[in-house]
C-alpha positions as CSV (number, residue, x, y, z in Angstrom):
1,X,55.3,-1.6,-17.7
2,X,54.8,1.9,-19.7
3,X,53.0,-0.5,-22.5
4,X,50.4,-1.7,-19.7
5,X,50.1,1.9,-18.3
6,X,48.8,3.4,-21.3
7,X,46.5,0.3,-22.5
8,X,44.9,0.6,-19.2
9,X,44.7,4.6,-19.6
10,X,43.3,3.9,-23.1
11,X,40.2,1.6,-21.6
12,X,39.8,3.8,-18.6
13,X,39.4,6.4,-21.2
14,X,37.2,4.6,-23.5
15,X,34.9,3.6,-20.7
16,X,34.8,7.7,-20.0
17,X,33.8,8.0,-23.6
18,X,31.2,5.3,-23.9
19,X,29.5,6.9,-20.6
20,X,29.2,10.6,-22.4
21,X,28.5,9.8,-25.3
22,X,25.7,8.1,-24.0
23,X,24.3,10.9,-21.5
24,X,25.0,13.6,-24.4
25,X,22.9,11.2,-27.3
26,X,20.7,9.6,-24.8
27,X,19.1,12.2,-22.4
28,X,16.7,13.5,-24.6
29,X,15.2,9.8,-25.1
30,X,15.5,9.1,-21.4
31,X,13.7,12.4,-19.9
32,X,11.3,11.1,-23.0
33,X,10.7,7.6,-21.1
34,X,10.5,9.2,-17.9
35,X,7.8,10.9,-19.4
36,X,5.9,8.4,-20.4
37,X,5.4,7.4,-16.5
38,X,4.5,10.4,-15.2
39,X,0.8,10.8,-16.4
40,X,-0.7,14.4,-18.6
41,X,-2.7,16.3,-15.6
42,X,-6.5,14.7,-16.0
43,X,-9.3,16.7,-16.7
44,X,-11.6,14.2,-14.8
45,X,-13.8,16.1,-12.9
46,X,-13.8,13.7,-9.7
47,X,-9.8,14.0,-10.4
48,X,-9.6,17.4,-10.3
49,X,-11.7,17.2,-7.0
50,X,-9.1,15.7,-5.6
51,X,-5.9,17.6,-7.0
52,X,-8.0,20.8,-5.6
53,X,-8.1,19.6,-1.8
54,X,-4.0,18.2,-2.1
55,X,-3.4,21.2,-3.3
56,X,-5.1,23.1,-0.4
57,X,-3.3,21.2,2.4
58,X,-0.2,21.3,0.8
59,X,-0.5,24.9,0.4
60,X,-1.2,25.6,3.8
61,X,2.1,23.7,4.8
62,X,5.4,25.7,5.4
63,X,8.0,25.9,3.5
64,X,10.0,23.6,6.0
65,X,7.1,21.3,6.7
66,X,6.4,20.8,2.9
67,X,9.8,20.3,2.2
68,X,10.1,17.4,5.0
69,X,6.9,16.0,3.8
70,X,7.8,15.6,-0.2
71,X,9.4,12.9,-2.3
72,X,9.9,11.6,-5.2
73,X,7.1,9.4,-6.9
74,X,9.6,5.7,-6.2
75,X,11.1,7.0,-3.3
76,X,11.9,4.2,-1.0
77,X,9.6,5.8,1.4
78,X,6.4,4.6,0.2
79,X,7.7,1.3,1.2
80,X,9.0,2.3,4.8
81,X,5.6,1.8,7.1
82,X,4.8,-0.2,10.2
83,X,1.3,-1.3,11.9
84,X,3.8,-0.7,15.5
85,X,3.0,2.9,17.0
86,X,6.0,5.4,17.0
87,X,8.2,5.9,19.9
88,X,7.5,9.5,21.0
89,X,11.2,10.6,19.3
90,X,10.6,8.3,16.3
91,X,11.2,10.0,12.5
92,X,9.1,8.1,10.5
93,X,9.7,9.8,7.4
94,X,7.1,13.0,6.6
95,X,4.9,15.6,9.0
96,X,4.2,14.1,12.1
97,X,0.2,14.7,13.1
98,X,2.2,16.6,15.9
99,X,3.5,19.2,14.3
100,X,0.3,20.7,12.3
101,X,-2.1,22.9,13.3
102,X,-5.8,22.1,13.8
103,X,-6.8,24.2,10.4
104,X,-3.4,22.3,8.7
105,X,-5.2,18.7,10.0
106,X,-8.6,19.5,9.3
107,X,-7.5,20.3,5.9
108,X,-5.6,16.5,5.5
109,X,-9.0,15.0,6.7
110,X,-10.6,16.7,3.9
111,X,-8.0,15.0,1.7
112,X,-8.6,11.9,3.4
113,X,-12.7,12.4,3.2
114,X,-12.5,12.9,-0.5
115,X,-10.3,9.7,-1.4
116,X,-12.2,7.6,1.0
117,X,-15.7,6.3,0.8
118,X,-18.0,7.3,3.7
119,X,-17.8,3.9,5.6
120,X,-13.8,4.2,4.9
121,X,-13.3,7.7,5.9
122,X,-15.2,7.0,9.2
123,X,-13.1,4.0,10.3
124,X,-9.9,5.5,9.4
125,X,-11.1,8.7,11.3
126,X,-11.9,6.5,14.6
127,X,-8.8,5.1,14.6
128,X,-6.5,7.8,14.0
129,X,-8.8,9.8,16.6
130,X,-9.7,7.1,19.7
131,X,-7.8,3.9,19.1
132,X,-4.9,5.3,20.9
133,X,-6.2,5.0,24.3
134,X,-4.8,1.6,25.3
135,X,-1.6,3.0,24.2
136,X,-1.9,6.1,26.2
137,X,-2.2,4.1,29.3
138,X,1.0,2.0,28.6
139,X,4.4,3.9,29.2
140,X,2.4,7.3,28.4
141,X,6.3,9.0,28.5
142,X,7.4,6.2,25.6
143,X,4.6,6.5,22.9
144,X,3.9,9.5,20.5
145,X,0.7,10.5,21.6
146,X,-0.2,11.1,17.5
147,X,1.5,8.3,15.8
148,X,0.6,9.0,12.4
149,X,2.9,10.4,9.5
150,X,2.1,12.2,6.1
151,X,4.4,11.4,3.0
152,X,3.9,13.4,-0.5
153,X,4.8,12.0,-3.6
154,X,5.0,14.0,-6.8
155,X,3.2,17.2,-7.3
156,X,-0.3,17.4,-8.0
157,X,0.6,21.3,-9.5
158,X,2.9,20.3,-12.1
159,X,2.0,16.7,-12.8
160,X,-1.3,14.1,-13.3
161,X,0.8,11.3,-11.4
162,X,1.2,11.6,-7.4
163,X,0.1,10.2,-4.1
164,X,0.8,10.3,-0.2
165,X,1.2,7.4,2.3
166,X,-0.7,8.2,5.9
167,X,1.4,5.9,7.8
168,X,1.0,4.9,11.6
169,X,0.0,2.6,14.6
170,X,-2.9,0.6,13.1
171,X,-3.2,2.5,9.8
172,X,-1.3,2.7,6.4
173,X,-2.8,3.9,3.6
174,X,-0.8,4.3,-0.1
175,X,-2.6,6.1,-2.2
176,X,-1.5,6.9,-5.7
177,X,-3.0,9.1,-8.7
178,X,-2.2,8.5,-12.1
179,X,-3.6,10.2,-14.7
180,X,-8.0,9.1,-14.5
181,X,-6.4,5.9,-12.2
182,X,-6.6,5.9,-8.2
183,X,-5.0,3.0,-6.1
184,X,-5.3,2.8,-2.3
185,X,-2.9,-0.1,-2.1
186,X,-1.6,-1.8,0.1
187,X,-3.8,-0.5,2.6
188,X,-3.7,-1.9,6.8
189,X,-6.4,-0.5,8.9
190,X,-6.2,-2.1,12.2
191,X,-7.9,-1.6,16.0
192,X,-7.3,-1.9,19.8
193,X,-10.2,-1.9,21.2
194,X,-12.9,-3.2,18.8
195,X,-15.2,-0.6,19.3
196,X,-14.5,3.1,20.0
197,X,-17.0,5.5,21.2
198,X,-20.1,2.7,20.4
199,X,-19.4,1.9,17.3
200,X,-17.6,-1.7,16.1
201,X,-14.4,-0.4,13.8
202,X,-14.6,-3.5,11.8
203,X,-18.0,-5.3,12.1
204,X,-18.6,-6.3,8.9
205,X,-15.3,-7.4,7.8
206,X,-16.2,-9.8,10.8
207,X,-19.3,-10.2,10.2
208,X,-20.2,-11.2,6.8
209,X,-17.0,-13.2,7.1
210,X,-18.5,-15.2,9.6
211,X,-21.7,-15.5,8.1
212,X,-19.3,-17.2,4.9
213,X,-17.9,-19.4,6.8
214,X,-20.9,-20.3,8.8
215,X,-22.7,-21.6,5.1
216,X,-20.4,-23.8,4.4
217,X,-21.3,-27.9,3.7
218,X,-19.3,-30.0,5.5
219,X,-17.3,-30.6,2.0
220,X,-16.4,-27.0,1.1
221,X,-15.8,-26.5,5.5
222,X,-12.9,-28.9,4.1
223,X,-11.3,-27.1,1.5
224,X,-11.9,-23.9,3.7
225,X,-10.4,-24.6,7.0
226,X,-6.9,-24.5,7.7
227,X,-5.2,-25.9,10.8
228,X,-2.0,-23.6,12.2
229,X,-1.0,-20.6,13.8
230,X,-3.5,-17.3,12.9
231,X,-1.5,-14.3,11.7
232,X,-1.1,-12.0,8.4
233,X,0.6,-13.8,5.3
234,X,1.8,-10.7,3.7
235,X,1.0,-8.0,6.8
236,X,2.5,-4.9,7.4
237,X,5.6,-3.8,6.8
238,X,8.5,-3.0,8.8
239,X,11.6,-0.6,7.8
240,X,10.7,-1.3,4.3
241,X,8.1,-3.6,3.0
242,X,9.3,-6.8,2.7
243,X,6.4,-7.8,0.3
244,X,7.2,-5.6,-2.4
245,X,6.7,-7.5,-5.7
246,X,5.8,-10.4,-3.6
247,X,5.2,-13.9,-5.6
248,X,1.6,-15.1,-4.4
249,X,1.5,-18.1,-6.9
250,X,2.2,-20.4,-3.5
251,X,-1.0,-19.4,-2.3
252,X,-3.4,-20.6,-5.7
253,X,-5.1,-23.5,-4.6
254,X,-5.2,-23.3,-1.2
255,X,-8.4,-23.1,0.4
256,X,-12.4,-22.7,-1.1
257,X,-12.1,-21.9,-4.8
258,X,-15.7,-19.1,-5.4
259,X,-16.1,-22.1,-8.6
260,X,-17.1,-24.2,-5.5
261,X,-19.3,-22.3,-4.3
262,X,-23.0,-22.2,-4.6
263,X,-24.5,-18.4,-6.0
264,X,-25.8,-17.1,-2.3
265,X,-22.2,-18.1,-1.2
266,X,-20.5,-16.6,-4.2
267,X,-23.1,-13.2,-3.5
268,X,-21.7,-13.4,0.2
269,X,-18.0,-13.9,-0.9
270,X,-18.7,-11.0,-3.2
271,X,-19.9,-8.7,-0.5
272,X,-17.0,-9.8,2.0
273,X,-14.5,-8.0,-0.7
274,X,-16.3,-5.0,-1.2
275,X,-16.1,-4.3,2.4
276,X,-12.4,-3.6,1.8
277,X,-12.5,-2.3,-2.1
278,X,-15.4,0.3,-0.9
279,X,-13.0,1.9,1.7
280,X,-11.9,3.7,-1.2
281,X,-14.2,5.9,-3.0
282,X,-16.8,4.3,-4.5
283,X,-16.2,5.7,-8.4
284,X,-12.6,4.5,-8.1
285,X,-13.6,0.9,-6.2
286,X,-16.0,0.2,-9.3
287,X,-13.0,0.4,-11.2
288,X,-11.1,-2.2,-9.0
289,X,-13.8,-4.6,-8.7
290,X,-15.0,-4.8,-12.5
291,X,-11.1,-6.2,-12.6
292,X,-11.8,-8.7,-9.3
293,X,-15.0,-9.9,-11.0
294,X,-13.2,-10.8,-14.0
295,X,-11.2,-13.4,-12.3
296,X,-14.0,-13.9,-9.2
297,X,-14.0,-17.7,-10.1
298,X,-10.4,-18.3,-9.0
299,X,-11.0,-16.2,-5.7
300,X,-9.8,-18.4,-2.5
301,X,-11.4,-18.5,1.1
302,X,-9.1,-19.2,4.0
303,X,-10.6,-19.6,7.4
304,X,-8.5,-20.4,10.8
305,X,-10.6,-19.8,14.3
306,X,-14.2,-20.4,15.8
307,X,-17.4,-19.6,14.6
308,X,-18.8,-17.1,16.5
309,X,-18.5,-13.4,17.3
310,X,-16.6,-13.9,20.5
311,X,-14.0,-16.3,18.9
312,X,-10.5,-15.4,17.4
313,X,-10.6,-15.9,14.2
314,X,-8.3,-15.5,10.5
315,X,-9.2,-15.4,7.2
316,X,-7.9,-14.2,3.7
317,X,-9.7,-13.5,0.4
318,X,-7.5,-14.6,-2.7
319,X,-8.5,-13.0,-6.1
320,X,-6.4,-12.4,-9.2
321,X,-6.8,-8.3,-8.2
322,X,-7.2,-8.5,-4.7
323,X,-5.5,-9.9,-1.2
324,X,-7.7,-9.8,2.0
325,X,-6.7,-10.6,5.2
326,X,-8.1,-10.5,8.8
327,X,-6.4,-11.8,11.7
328,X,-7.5,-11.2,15.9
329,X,-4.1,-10.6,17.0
330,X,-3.4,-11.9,20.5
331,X,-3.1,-15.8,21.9
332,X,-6.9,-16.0,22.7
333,X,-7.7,-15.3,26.3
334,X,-11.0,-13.2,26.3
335,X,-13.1,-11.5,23.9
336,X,-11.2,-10.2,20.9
337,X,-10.0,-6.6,20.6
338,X,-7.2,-6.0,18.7
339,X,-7.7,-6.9,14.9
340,X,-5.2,-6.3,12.0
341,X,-6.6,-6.5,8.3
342,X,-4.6,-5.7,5.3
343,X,-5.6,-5.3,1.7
344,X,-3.4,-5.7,-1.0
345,X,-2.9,-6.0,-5.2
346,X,-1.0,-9.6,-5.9
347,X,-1.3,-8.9,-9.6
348,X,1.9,-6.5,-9.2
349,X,-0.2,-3.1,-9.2
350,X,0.6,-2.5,-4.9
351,X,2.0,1.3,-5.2
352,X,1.3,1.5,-8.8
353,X,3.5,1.4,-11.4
354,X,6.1,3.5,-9.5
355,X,7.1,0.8,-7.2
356,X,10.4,-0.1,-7.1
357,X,11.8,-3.0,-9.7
358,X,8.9,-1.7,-11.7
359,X,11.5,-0.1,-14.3
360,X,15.4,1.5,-14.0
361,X,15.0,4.4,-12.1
362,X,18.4,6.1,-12.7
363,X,20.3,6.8,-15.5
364,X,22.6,4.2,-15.0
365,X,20.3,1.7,-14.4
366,X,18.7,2.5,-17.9
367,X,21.9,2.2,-19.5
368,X,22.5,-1.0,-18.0
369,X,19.1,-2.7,-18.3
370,X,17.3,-1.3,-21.2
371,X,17.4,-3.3,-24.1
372,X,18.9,-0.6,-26.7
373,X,21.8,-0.5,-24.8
374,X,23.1,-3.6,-23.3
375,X,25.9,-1.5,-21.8
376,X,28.3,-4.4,-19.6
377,X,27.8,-3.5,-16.0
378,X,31.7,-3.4,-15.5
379,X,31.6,0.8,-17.0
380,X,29.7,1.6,-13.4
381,X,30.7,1.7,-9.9
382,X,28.4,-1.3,-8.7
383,X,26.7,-4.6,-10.0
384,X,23.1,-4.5,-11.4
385,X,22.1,-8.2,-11.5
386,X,20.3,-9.0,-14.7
387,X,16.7,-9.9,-14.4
């Protein structure tokens, strides 16, 4: 009995050695790797543009209010969003639209106004301004009247990578810095009604898709049309994004290939995208669409619905670099007037390269998985599953 005491002392104790040694010979080269992520401060002048206006709305935050808005580039909340409007009690995780003041929220539309294109920054505006009037109307006590929340990641002070998620009823934007790189991904922008104060949210993401569809031959209408239900393939998330490192190869080969297409199609396909990629700033979109048009050939068009303006209608877009979607949520009855799009990276590059499963992000996870150590998974307290 004493014999099995001390051999199990003697590996409990070996286990405790293997684990220090490690943090004492190792730290130096893992604060080195996480350095490697976290990208030098750029010197890009459109960069620095937008460090300068973070910088100004984070600065006119609160102590407390900053500190409830920040986390960690990673943090599990850049995957906790929903399309579904708060309840009026809800946390959803950052600064509620609620609790700043008309300078602090003019100063976060300033952020907004210098990440977004023009046509981007006035769709996002409508909706986060007028769409909520429907909602008002239904259990007025219930809802949050501003159902929109602000999350920081990183610190554009100290560091060149770092982001912030606006994140409410119709609206989710992830936005990420890193280094001379901006992502806006994955980004929903929905809309109940249609059209606020005259203008149509979403026109042209209806209509040039409809024009598309509508120049068809009756052999690429078949490769196009789908029968079934309408509704988002990879939509918005719920609690935490379910579609986080999602596997899209199920989707190649399904519908239109651009390859099919004639070169006024192809031009019309083209423009379809750019409606979504030019939401974001047009220097940074360039960016994104020089890598769509490298694999435009092997783009896939969906279509589900009627033909005209007044029919419900869904479609996706399906590039190497890019997922599009567009659905007219509701069973049909009446003009549409509630529409949820969502825009997406299926190449892995949704939240950048801080999103989770991207890498170990603890120090026993790097001991576990990287490939210089190996360590067996039975020295920690839990399982890491090999990849």
């Amino acid at each position: 009995m004493l014999r099995k005491t001390l051999f199990i002392l003697i590996i409990l104790l070996a286990a405790c050695f293997v684990a220090l040694t490690l943090n004492i010979f190792d730290s130096a080269e893992v604060e080195a790797e996480k350095a490697v992520e976290i990208a030098e401060i750029s010197t890009k002048l459109s960069i620095v543009a937008l460090a300068t206006v973070m910088k100004s709305f984070r600065n006119s935050l609160s102590e407390e209010l900053l500190a409830d808005a920040s986390f960690p580039l990673g943090h599990k909340e850049s995957y906790s969003w929903s399309n579904l409007p708060p309840a009026r009690d809800e946390d959803r995780g950052g600064i509620a639209f609620g609790k700043l003041s008309v300078d602090q929220l003019t100063l976060f539309h300033k952020v907004l106004d210098a990440f977004l294109s023009d046509e981007g920054y006035t769709k996002v505006s409508l909706v986060t301004t007028k769409a909520e009037t429907d909602i008002s109307k239904i259990r007025h006590s219930f809802w949050n009247s501003r159902p929109y929340f602000i999350a920081l990641f990183g610190n554009p002070e100290t560091d060149g990578s770092w982001g912030f998620q606006l994140d409410g009823h119709h609206l989710s934007l992830n936005f990420l810095v890193h280094g001379d790189e901006v992502s806006i991904v994955p980004f929903h922008i929905g809309t109940q009604p249609t059209t606020i104060n005259g203008t149509v949210v979403l026109k042209d993401e209806r209509g040039k898709a409809l024009a598309l569809r509508n120049s068809l031959n009756a052999k690429q209408k078949e490769m196009a049309i789908q029968t079934g239900r309408r509704g988002l393939k990879v939509g918005p998330g719920s609690t935490t994004d379910p579609y986080l490192n999602y596997d899209y190869s199920h989707f190649v080969g399904v519908g239109l290939k651009a390859s099919d297409m004639n070169d006024a199609q192809k031009e019309n396909l083209r423009n379809l995208i750019k409606t979504y990629v030019y939401n974001l700033e047009t220097e940074f979109a360039n960016v994104w669409m020089k890598d769509i048009d490298a694999g435009f050939e092997d783009t896939y068009f969906v279509w589900i619905g009627g033909t005209t303006e007044n029919d419900y209608i869904y479609y996706r877009v399906f590039n190497p670099a890019v997922w599009i979607e567009f659905n007219d949520e509701g069973r049909g009855r009446g003009a549409p007037n509630h529409i949820h799009t969502i825009t997406r990276s299926p190449n892995g590059n949704d939240y950048g390269i801080f999103a989770l499963n991207s890498g170990p992000k603890t120090l026993l996870e790097h001991y576990a998985m990287a490939d210089h150590h190996k360590v067996n998974n039975e020295l920690f307290d839990y399982y890491i599953p090999e990849k």
